[in-house]
C-alpha positions as CSV (number, residue, x, y, z in Angstrom):
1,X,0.0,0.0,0.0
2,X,2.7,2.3,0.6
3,X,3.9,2.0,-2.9
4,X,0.9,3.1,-3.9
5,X,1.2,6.4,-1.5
6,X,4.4,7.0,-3.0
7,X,3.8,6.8,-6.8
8,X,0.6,8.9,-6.0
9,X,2.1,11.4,-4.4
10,X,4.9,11.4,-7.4
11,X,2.2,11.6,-10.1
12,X,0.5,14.9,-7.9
13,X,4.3,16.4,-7.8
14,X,4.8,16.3,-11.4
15,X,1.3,17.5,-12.3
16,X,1.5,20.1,-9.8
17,X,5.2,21.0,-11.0
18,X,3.7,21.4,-15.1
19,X,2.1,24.8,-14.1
20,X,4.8,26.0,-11.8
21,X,7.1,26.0,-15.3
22,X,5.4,28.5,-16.5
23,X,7.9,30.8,-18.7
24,X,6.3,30.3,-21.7
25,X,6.6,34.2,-23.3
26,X,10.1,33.9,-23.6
27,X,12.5,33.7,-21.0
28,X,13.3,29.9,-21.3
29,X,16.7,30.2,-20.5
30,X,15.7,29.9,-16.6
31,X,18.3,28.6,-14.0
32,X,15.7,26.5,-12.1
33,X,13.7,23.6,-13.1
34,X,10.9,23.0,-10.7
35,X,9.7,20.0,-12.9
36,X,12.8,18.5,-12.1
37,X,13.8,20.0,-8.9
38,X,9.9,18.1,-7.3
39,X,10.7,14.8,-9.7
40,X,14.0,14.6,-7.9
41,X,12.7,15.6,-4.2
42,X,10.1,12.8,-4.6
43,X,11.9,10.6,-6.3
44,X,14.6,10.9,-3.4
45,X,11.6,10.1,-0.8
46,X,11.0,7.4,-2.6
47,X,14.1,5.4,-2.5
48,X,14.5,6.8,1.4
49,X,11.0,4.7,2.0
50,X,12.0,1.7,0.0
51,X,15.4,1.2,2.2
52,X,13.4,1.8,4.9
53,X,11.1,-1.0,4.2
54,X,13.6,-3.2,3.4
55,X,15.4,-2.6,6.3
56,X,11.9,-3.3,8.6
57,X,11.6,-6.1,6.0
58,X,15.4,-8.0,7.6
59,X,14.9,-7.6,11.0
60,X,11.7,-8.5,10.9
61,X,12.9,-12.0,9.4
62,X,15.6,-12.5,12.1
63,X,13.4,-11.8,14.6
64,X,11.5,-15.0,13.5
């Protein structure tokens, strides 16, 4: 289920980011990139909650 959370919450990032690029009259020459500033941010969470449930995952097979 918490894949699920994740790769929702990563689909709302990038729609959310598509607006929030915006320059479209000209300046596209722009330092930032939110698009992929929020696909990296949740992509980072994402791989922070896999290890994590992988860890959980081990010790919860050596406990048994």
């Amino acid at each position: 289920m918490k894949k699920t959370v994740l790769l929702t919450a990563l689909a709302f990032a990038l729609i959310a980011a598509v607006p929030a690029h915006a320059q479209l009259d000209g300046c596209s020459d722009s330092p930032e990139n939110p698009t992929l500033i929020l696909a990296g941010l949740a992509g980072g969470a994402y791989a922070l909650s896999s290890v994590r449930m992988r860890i959980r995952a081990r010790r919860a097979a050596k406990k048994q």
